[in-house]
C-alpha positions, -999 to 999 in steps of 0.1 A, spaced: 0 0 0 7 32 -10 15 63 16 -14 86 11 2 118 20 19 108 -17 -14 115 -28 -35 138 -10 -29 169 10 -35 145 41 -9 149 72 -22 125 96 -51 99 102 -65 99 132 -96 69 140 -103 86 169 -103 51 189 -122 67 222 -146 79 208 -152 53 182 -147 29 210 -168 45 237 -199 47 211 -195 11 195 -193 -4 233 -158 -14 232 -138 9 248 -133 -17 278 -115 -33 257 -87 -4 244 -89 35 238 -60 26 218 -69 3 184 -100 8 165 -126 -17 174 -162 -12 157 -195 -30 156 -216 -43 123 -242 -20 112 -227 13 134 -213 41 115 -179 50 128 -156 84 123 -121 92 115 -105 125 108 -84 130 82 -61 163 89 -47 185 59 -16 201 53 -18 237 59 -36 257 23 -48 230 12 -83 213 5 -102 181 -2 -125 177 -29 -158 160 -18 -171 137 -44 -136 138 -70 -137 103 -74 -134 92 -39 -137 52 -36 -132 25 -7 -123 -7 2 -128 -25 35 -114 -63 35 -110 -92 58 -91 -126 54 -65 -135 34 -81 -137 1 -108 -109 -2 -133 -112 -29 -165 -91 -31 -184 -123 -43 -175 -140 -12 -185 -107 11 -150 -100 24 -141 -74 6 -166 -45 -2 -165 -16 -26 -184 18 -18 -181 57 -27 -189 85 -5 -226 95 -6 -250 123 9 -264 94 34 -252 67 54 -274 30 43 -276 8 72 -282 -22 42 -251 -18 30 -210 -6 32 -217 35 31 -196 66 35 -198 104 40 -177 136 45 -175 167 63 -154 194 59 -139 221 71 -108 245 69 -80 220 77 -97 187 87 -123 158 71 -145 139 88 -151 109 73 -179 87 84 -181 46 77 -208 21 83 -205 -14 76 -228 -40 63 -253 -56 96 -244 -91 85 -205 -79 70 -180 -108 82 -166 -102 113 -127 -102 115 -96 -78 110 -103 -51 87 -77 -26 64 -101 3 54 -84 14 18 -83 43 1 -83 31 -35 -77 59 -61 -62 36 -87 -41 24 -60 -46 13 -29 -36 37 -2 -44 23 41 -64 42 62 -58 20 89 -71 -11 104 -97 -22 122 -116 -46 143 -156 -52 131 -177 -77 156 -212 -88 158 -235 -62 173 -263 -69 200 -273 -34 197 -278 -32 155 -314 -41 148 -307 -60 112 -281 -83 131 -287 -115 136 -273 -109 173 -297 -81 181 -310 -83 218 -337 -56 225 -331 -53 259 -303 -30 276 -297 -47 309 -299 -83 289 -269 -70 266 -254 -51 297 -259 -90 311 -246 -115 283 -223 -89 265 -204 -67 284 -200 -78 318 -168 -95 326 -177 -121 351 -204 -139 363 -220 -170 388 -216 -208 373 -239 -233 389 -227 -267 401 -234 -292 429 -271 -307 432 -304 -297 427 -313 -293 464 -274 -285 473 -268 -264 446 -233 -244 446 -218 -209 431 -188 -210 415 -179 -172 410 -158 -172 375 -137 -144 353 -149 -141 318 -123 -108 315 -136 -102 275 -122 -71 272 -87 -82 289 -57 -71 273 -48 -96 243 -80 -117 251 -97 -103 217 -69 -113 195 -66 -150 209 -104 -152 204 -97 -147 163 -66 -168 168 -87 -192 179 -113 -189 147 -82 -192 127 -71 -221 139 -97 -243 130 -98 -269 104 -126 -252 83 -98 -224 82 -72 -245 74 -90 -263 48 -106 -228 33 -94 -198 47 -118 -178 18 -147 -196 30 -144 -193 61 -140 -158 69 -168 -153 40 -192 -180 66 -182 -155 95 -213 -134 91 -230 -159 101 -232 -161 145 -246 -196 135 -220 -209 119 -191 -189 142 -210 -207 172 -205 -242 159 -171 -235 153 -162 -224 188 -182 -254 202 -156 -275 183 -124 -255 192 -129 -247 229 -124 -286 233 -92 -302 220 -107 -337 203 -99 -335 166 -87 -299 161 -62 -274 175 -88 -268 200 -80 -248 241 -89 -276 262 -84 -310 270 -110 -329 288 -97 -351 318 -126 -368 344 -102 -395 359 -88 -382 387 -52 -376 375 -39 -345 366 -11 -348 374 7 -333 337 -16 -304 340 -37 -284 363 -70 -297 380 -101 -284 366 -116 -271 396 -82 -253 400 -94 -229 373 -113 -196 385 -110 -174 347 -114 -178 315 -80 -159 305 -54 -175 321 -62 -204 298 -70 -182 268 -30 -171 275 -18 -203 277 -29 -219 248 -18 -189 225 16 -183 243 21 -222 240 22 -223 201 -22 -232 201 -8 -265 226 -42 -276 242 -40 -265 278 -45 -296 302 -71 -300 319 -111 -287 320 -142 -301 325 -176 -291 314 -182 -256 334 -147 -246 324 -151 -259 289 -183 -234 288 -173 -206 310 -141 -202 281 -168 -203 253 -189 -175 268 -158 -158 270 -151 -162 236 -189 -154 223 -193 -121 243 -156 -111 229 -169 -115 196 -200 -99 204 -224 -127 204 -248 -125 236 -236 -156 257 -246 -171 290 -234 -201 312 -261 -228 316 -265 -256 340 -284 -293 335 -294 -307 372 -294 -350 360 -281 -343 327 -284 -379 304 -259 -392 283 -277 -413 257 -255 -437 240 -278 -455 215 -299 -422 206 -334 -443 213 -342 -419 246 -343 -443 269 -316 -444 298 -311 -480 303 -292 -481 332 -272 -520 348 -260 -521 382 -245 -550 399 -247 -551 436 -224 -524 443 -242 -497 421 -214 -495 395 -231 -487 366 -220 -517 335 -241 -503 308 -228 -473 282 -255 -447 290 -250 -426 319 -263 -395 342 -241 -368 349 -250 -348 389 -249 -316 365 -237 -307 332 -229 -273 320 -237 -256 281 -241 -222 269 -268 -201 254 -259 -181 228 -288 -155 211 -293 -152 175 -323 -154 146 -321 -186 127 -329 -179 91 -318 -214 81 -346 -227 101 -385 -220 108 -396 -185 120 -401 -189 160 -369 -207 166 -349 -175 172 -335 -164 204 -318 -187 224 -294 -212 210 -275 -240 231 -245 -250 224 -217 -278 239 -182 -277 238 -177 -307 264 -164 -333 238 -192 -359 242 -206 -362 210 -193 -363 171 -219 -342 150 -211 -344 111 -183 -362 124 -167 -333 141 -167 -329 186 -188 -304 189 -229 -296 197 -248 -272 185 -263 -245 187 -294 -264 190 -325 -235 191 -338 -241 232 -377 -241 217 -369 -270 191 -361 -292 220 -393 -277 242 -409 -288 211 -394 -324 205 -389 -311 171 -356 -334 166 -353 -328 132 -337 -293 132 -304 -282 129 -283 -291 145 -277 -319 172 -315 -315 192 -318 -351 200 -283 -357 221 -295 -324 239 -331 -335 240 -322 -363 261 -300 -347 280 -327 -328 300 -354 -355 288 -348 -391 290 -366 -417 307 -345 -438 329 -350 -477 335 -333 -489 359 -319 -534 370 -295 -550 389 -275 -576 378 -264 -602 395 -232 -623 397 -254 -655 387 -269 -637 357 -303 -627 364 -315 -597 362 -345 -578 381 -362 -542 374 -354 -522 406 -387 -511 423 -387 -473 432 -361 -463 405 -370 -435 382 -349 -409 382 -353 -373 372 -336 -358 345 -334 -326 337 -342 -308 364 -332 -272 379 -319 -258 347 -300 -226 360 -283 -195 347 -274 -162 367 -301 -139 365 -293 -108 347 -277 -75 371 -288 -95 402 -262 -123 418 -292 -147 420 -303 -180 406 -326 -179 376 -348 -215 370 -351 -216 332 -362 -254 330 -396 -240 314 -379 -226 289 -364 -269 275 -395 -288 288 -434 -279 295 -439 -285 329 -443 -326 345 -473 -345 331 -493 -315 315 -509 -317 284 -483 -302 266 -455 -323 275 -471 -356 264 -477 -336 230 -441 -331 231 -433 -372 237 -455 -383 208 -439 -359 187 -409 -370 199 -419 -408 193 -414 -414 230 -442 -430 245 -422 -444 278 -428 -421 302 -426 -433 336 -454 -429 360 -446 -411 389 -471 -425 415 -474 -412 450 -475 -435 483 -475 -471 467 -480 -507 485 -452 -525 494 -418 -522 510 -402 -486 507 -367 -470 513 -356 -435 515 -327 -416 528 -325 -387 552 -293 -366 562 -292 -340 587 -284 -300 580 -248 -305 591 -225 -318 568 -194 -298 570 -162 -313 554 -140 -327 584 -170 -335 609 -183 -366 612 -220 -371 611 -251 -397 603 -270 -403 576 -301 -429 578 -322 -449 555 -355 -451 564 -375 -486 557 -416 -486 554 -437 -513 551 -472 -508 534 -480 -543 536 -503 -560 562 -476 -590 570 -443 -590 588 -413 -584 567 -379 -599 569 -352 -576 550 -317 -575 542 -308 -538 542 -271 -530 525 -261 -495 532 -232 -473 522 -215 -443 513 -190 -440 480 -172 -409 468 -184 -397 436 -177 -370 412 -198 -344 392 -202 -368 358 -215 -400 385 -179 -414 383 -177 -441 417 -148 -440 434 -137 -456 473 -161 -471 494 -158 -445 527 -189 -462 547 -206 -497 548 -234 -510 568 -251 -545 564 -274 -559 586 -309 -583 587 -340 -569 596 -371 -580 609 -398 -551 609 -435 -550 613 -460 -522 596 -444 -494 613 -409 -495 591 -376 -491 607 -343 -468 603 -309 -478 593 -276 -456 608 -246 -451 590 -221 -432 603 -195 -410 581 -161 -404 595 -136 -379 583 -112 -402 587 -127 -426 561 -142 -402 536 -115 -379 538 -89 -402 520 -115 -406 493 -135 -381 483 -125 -363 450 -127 -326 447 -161 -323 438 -164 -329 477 -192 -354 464 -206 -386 484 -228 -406 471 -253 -429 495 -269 -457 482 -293 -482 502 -308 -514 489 -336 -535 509 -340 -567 500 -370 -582 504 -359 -621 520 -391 -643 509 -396 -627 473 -362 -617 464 -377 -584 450 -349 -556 450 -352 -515 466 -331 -492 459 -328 -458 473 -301 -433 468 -286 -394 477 -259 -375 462 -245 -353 489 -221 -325 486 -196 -312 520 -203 -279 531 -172 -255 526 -152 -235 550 -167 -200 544 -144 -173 537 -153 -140 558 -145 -108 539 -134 -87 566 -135 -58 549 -126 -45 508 -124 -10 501 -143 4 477 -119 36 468 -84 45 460 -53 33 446 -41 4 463 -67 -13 483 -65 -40 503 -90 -77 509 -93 -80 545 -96 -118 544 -103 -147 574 -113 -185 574 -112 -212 600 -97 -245 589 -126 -272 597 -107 -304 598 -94 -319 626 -57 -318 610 -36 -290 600 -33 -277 563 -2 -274 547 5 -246 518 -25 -229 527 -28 -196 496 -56 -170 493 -60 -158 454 -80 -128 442 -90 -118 408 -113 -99 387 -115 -83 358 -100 -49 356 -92 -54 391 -61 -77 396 -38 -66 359 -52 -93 345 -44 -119 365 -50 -137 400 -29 -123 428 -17 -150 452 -10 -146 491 5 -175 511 -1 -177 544 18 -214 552 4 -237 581 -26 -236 599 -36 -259 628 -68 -277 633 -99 -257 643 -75 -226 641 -83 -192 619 -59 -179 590 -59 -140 579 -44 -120 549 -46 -90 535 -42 -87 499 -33 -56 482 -47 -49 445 -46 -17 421 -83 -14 400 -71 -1 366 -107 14 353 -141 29 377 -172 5 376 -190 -21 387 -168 -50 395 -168 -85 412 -136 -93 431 -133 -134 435 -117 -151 465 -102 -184 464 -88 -206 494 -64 -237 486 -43 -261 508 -30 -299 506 -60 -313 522 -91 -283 517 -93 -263 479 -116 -245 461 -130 -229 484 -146 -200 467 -165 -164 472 -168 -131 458 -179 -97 470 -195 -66 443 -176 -32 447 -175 -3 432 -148 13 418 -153 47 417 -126 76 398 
C-alpha cells in the first residue's frame, strides 16, 4: 500500500479510537486500536496540510477487507463511494469538511463478516487508512445478534464475570468465575482461535466469508474450545489424575487459559471439565459480540444409543455396567441469535456444547441447538436436538445384575432428569430457573404432546404413596467437610404382614459426571420389621471419607432392601455434597489506589493444612491476572488471615473473587460486588 500523504494533501489519520470505542461499546477493551461493531457508523479525521483542501465527491472510492483472500463475491471485501447518506443495508460513506480537517464517516454492512479489517483508500491504487476490528453487534437491529433489551446486553455482552452453577439440585453451589472479555490480548486470541480451526485450514476464503454468520461462528467455537480432533483450548480429563496439568476445579477465569494456549504455540491447555469448557466459550462469544450465558443441567443424560431411553445395569455395588450414563450436573451455553436457516419462531436462544461428548457431522462439537426446538421435540432441526433433547429428557429404567446372571427391574427407580436448569439472573447475583424454557412442565398436556412428537411414548409414571416395601434416605443439616455425622435410610412397610429384609447401606465418593470412586462407609445388617418400618444408621467419618472423596467434595449414598421371601430388589439413593469452610471478607475498600481484601477462614478439619494460599482476581481489578498470598500452616480448628493488596485499573462495577487452597481443603470460593469509583 501506498502512503497517502503521496497523494492527497492528508498529514495524519486519526480513528479517533475513544470515541469510536466509547460509542460502538468497546472501549473496555482499548482506547487505543480501533474496534467497531456491524451496522454502526464510525468516524475518523483525516487532517490536511496547511492551504490545502479536499474535494468531496472527486472520485473518492473505498475498500474494506478481511481474510487473506478478499473477494467481493464471497463478502470479504466491499467496494463503496462516499454519498450524501449513510445506508444501514449496506457498506456506506460520507464527508465533512472544514478548513484544515475531514471527517469521514463509515458504516459497515449488519451481516459484514466479522474479523480484521484494512479500510483502503483506492484511487487507482490502494492507499491504508488503517485497520480495524468489526464484531457482531447486540445493539444493531438488522443483526442476527440483536437483543432488545439494555440490561440483557449489559448482562450477556459486556459484563466480565459472572455466577456458574454446580453441585445438586437441592445442594446447589456458586462457583464465582472471570470471563475478563475485554482483557488485554483476550480479543486477539479469540480470532486466533477462529483461525485455527480446520474449516480455516482447509478454506481460509470460506471461512472468513461464513463468518457473518453467529450460527456458523458458534458451531465452530463449540468444536475448538475442546481439544478432540482440532487445534482446540482444552483437553478434557474426568479420571482423577492430573497430574501433567492443572486440575479443573483449580481454574477460577477464562484468560489465564485463553494465554496459555496462544503463548504455547495453540498446545491444548490440560485439563477442564464441562463448566470450564463453557465458561471459556462465553468468554469467547461475548468477545466477539455474540450474547452468551453459562447454563446448568441438574441430572443431565448421556444417551448412547440415541433411542431416549436411559437403560441403566447395576450390579450389587451400584457401579453402573451399561454405556448410558447420568451426569450430577452438566454445564452448556446459550448463545442469542435469529435462525434464518430454520423455521420462523426458533430465534433467540441457542444452546451449544463444547464438552467433547458427541461427534456431530463427524466433528466434537454440539450445536447451537434452538432451546424451543427441544421444548418442542422437534428433533429434526439443525443441529444436534436429539443428544441435547435427552439430556434434560430421557426416561430412565433402571436393574440389577447379578453375579449368577439374572437380572431384576429395581422397584422405586426413576430418576429425574433434567431438572433445575439454572443461569445467573441478569444484574442480580441470584439464581434464575429456566427449566420452562427446554421442557413444558411434569405430566401436563403439553408435554405428552411433546413425547409423541418426539416418538417417545415411555414415560414413567410417577405414582405417589404405593403398597409395598419402601426405602428413603434422610441426612441431617450439618454436613461440613472434616465432621463426622449420620446419615439414615429409612424402611416402610405398606404391607399388612411381617417383613424380613436384608438392608445394604453405604456411602462411596463420587464426582460431578456420576464417576464411583472408594467405598468411605458400609453397613449391612438383617431386619425383621412390622407395619411401622424401621431406620438404618450409617455413620461417616472424616477419617474414612477424607482419603476418598475427590474434589467435587461429592458422596454418594446408596441403600438397597432386600426383600428375603420374594427376592424383590429396593433401591434408594442421595448424592451429597460437603459444606465449605466459608471465607469471611473482613473488609474491601471500595476507593483508591491500592486497596486492600481483609480476608479470614477457620480450617474445619481436625488436621492441620499445609500450603495454605488465598488468590483474588477480577477483571479490571487484579492486571489481569490472579494475585496470590501465602499464608503457610494452619492448625486444626484454628483461623488464618491476609490482606491482599490490588490496584483497580478502570471505575465500575466489579466483582472481586476469592479463592482458598491447601494440601487437604481447595476451592474454596467467594466473591464480593464493589464499586470502583474515579
Amino acid at each position: 500500500e501506498a502512503d497517502i500523504r503521496k497523494y492527497l494533501p492528508i498529514e495524519r489519520i486519526d480513528l479517533v479510537c475513544e470515541v469510536n470505542n466509547t460509542d460502538h461499546h468497546t472501549l473496555q477493551n482499548s482506547a487505543d486500536r480501533l474496534i467497531v461493531r456491524r451496522g454502526l457508523p464510525f468516524t475518523i479525521t483525516l487532517h490536511l496540510r496547511p492551504g490545502t483542501h479536499f474535494q468531496n465527491g472527486d472520485n473518492i472510492n473505498f475498500i474494506a477487507q478481511t481474510g487473506p483472500i478478499p473477494s467481493v463475491e464471497a463478502q470479504t471485501k466491499a467496494k463503496f463511494s462516499l454519498s450524501r447518506f449513510i445506508s444501514r443495508s449496506s457498506w456506506s460513506a460520507t464527508a465533512e469538511m472544514s478548513d484544515s480537517t475531514v471527517s469521514l464517516t463509515v458504516c459497515s454492512h449488519p451481516n459484514a463478516p466479522i474479523g480484521v479489517y484494512k479500510l483502503i483508500l483506492d484511487q487507482g491504487e490502494a492507499i491504508g487508512l488503517g485497520e480495524f476490528v468489526l464484531l457482531f453487534n447486540p445493539w444493531c437491529k438488522q443483526d442476527p445478534v440483536y437483543l432488545a433489551s439494555e440490561a440483557e446486553r449489559e448482562e450477556y455482552v459486556l459484563s466480565q464475570d459472572g455466577l456458574i452453577y454446580r453441585g445438586i439440585p437441592n445442594r446447589i453451589t456458586v462457583l464465582p468465575w472471570t470471563f475478563g472479555q475485554f482483557e488485554p490480548g483476550i480479543l486477539d486470541i479469540c480470532l486466533q482461535i477462529l483461525d485455527e480451526s480446520p474449516n480455516y485450514i482447509s478454506d481460509a476464503a470460506l471461512d472468513c466469508s461464513e463468518r457473518r454468520n453467529p450460527v456458523y461462528v458458534t458451531r465452530v467455537l463449540s468444536a475448538m474450545i475442546n481439544s478432540l480432533g482440532d487445534k482446540g483450548v482444552l483437553v478434557g480429563n474426568w479420571s482423577d489424575d492430573y497430574e501433567d496439568g492443572v486440575k479443573p476445579t483449580v481454574w477460577k477465569d477464562s484468560c489465564s487459559i485463553l494465554r496459555q494456549w496462544s503463548n504455547d504455540g495453540c498446545r491444548a491447555v490440560r485439563y477442564g471439565q464441562c463448566w470450564v469448557f463453557a465458561a471459556v466459550a462465553c468468554t469467547v462469544s461475548r468477545a466477539l459480540g455474540i450474547p452468551c450465558r453459562v447454563v446448568t443441567n441438574y441430572g443431565s443424560a448421556r444417551d448412547s444409543n440415541g433411542d431416549l431411553v436411559m437403560e441403566r445395569f447395576y450390579n450389587e455395588f451400584d457401579e453402573n455396567i451399561a454405556d448410558d450414563s447420568i451426569w450430577n450436573f452438566h454445564v452448556w451455553v446459550e448463545n442469542w441469535m435469529t435462525r434464518p436457516d430454520l423455521s420462523l419462531g426458533y430465534e433467540g436462544w441457542q444452546a451449544s456444547d463444547p464438552t467433547p461428548q458427541h461427534r456431530s457431522e463427524g466433528v466434537f462439537c454440539c450445536g447451537p441447538v434452538p432451546v424451543r426446538a427441544i421444548k418442542e421435540g422437534e428433533l429434526t432441526f439443525k443441529y444436534d436436538v436429539p443428544f441435547v433433547y435427552a439430556e434434560v429428557n430421557a426416561d430412565v429404567v433402571e436393574y440389577i445384575k447379578l453375579r449368577d446372571g439374572r437380572v431384576f427391574k429395581m422397584g422405586g427407580s426413576t430418576t429425574e432428569v433434567g431438572k433445575s436448569i439454572s443461569t445467573k439472573a441478569v444484574g442480580r447475583d441470584e439464581r434464575e430457573d429456566i427449566t420452562h424454557n427446554y421442557k413444558y412442565p411434569e405430566g401436563s398436556e403439553e408435554e405428552r404432546r411433546v413425547y409423541e412428537k418426539a416418538n417417545h411414548h415411555n414415560k414413567l409414571a410417577q405414582a405417589g404413596e404405593e403398597p409395598g416395601l419402601h426405602i428413603k434416605i434422610k441426612v441431617t443439616p450439618d454436613m461440613q467437610i472434616g465432621s463426622d455425622f449420620d446419615v439414615y435410610a429409612e424402611l416402610k412397610n405398606n404391607t399388612m404382614v411381617t417383613k424380613s429384609c436384608r438392608v445394604m447401606f453405604y456411602a462411596q465418593a463420587v464426582s460431578y459426571n456420576g464417576k464411583l470412586g472408594e467405598t468411605c462407609g458400609l453397613g449391612n445388617c438383617l431386619i425383621v420389621f412390622y407395619v411401622s418400618g424401621g431406620r438404618v444408621t450409617l455413620r461417616l467419618e472424616y477419617a474414612e471419607y477424607s482419603k476418598a472423596i475427590t474434589q467435587d467434595r461429592m458422596i454418594k449414598l446408596l441403600a438397597l432392601l432386600i426383600d428375603a421371601e420374594t427376592r424383590d430388589f429396593y433401591r434408594a439413593k442421595k448424592t451429597i455434597i460437603l459444606d465449605d469452610p466459608e471465607i469471611i471478607i473482613l473488609g474491601v475498600p471500595k476507593v483508591g489506589q491500592n486497596l486492600v481484601a481483609d480476608l479470614a477462614l477457620q480450617n474445619p478439619l481436625p488436621e492441620p493444612l499445609e500450603n495454605c494460599v488465598f488468590t483474588i482476581h477480577g477483571a479490571n481489578l487484579t492486571d489481569g491476572k490472579p494475585i496470590t498470598h501465602e499464608v503457610g500452616t494452619v492448625g486444626p480448628k484454628e483461623f488464618v488471615t491476609a490482606k491482599v493488596q490490588f490496584t483497580p485499573k478502570l471505575p465500575g462495577q466489579r466483582k472481586i473473587l476469592i479463592d482458598f487452597a491447601s494440601d487437604k481443603l481447595h476451592n474454596v470460593e467467594t466473591y464480593e460486588n464493589l464499586v470502583i469509583y474515579e
